[in-house]
N, C-alpha and C positions, 0 to 999 in steps of 0.2 A: 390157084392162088390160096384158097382156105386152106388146102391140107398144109402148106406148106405155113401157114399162119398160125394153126392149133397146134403143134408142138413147142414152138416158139414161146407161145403166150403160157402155156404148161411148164415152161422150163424157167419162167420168168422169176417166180420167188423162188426158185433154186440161187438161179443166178445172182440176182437180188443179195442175197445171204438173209433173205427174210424181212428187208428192212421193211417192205410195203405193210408183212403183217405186223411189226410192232408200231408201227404207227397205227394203224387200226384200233389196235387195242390199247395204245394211250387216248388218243382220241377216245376210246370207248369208256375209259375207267376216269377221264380227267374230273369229269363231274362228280363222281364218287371222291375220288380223292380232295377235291374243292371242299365239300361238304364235310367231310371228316373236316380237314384243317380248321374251317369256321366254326366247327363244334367244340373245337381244341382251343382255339380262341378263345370262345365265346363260355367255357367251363372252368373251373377253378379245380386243379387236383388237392387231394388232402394234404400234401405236404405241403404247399401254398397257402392254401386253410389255416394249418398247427402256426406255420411263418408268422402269419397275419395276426392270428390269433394272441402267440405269445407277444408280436410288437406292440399290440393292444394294449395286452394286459400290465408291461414293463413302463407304459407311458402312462397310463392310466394310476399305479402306483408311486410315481413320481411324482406326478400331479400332488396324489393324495398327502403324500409325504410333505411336499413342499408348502401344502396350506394346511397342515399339523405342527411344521416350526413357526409358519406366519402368526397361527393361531398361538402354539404355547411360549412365541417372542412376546406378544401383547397379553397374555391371559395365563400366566405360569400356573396358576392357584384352577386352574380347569380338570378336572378330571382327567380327559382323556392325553394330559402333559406328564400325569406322573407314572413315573415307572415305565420305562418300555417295552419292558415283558408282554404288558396288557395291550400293545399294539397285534403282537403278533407275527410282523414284519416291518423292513426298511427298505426301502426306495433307493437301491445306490447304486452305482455301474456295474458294480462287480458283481450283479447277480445274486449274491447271498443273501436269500431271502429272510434268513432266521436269525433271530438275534442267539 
């Protein structure tokens, strides 16, 4: 009965088409590949960075812009109201930083 058992079980991932061994070897790598994804998660790439970075800095300009009319609505005679030039920049949708 064995001999006729041992070619059998030898022909089995033949027959199989292999499937027994790629389950082995998901099985084997799932945990690697878990941990990568969590790493991928859990890290921020640089183009996400520059993303974040410039929505920052577009809002944070807005800001600025918008309590420099509050200010030179109530205080014209201020410094930093005259001439625009000496701001440097404007705060406005379209991006164009420069006057």
């Amino acid at each position: 009965m064995r001999r006729f058992l041992m070619p059998f079980v030898a022909a089995l991932p033949l027959l199989s088409g292999g499937c027994i061994a790629k389950t082995m070897v998901d099985v084997v790598t799932l945990p690697v590949k878990a941990g990568a994804q969590a790493a991928d998660w859990a890290t921020t790439s640089q183009d996400e960075s520059d993303r974040n970075y410039g929505r920052k800095m577009r809002e944070k300009e807005a800001r600025e812009g918008k309590e420099l009319r509050k200010l030179c609505k109530k205080h014209p005679e201020d410094e930093r109201c005259r001439g625009s030039a000496n701001n440097g920049f404007r705060a406005d949708p379209g991006g164009n930083r420069y006057n």
